[in-house]
N, C-alpha and C positions, 0 to 999 in steps of 0.2 A: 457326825451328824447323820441321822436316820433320813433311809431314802421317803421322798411323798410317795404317798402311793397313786396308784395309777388311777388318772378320771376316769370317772363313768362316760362311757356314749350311749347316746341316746339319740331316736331321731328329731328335729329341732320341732317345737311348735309355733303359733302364730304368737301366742302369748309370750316367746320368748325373745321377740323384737327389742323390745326396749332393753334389756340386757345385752343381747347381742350388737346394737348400736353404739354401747357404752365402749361394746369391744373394739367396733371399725372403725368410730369416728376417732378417736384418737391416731389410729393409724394413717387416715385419711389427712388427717391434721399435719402429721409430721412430714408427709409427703416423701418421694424418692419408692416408693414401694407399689403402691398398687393404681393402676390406671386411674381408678375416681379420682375427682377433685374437691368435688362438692361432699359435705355431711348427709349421712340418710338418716331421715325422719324413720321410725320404727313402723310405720305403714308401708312406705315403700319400704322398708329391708325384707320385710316379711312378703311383698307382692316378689321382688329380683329373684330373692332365696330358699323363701318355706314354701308361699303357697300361692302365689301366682302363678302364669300359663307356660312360665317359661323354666320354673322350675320342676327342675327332676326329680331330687331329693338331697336332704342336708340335714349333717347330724351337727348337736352339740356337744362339747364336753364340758363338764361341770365338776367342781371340787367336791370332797366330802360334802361340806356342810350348805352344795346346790347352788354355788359360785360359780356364774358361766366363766372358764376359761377360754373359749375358742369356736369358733365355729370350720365346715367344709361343706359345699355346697356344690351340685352338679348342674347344670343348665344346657338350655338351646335356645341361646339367645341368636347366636350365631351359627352361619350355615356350615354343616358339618359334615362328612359321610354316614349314612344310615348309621346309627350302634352306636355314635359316638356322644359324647357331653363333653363341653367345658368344666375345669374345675376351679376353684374358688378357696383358698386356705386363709384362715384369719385368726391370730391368735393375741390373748393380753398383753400388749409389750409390758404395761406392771403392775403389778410384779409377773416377771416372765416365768412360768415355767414352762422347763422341759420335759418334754416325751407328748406334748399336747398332740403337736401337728403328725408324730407317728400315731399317735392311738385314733387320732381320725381317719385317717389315709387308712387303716387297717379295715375298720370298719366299713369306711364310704367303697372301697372296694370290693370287700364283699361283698354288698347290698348290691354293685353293679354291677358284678359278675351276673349275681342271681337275677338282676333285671335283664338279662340278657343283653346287654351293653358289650360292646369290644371291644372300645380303646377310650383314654379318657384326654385332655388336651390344655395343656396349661400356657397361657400364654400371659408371659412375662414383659415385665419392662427391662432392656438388657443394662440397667443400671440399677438394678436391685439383686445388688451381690447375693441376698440372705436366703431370697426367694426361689433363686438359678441352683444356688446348693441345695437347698431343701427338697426343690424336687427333681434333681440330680439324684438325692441319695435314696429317696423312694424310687428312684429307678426308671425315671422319664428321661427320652432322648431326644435333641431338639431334630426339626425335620424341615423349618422352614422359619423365614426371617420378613416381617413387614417395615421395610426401610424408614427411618425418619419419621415415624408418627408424631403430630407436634402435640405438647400439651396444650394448654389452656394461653400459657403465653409468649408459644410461637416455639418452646424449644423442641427442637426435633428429639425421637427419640426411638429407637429400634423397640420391635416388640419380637420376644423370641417364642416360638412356637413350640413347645414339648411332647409329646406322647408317652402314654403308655399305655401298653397291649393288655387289655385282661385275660 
């Protein structure tokens, strides 16, 4: 079987909300992976991630034939040291392909380098194995732990803090 080749990145636009929704709510849906709970309307995805005050900048990746696979998304939503952004990885669970979440992370870093950015901060749910590895093996190290964070129905739940230095 012949490799896919590799998405295009691009940086995301407003217009690309409702694709990109198709992408998160599913995942939102399945729960165990990313802090939301609730589904985002393509208005708000686009105010969190493209092009509201709190976003920094976020690319898409897209198939040959302009199939959103995945989004990455930098913010300050939350208080940070000067340089730094939250980061945000979202990809199709399906069909899933592989090498999404590396061709964005390649990308969303070097656009933050050149933004003069210095470290980037990924904070996890410490019950989402898939997420902990992923940005494990891009090279973030955790630096701090928010005990017990409860969800929506009371379960508690660590959230792990990651870094990486650009």
């Amino acid at each position: 079987m012949a490799a896919l080749p590799a998405p295009r990145i691009r940086p995301a636009r407003p217009e690309d909300a409702p694709g990109l929704a198709e992408v998160l709510n599913p995942i939102i849906a399945a729960g165990g992976t990313t802090a939301m709970e609730d589904p985002l309307d393509p208005g708000t995805l686009a105010d969190w991630f493209i092009c509201g005050p709190h976003a920094v900048m976020c690319h898409v990746a897209e198939a040959g034939d302009g199939a959103l696979l995945g989004f990455q998304a930098l913010s300050d939503y939350y208080p940070l040291p000067p340089g730094w952004a939250d980061i945000a990885t979202f990809t199709r669970q399906t069909p899933r392909r592989p090498g999404v979440g590396r061709a964005l992370m390649a990308a969303t870093v070097a656009q933050a380098r050149a933004a003069g950015l210095v470290a980037l901060n990924a904070t996890i749910r410490a019950d989402n194995a898939g997420g902990l590895a992923f940005y494990a093996r891009m090279g973030f190290c955790r630096y701090a732990v928010s005990p017990a964070e409860p969800l929506r129905d009371g379960t508690p739940v660590d959230r792990l803090h990651h870094r990486l230095d650009l």
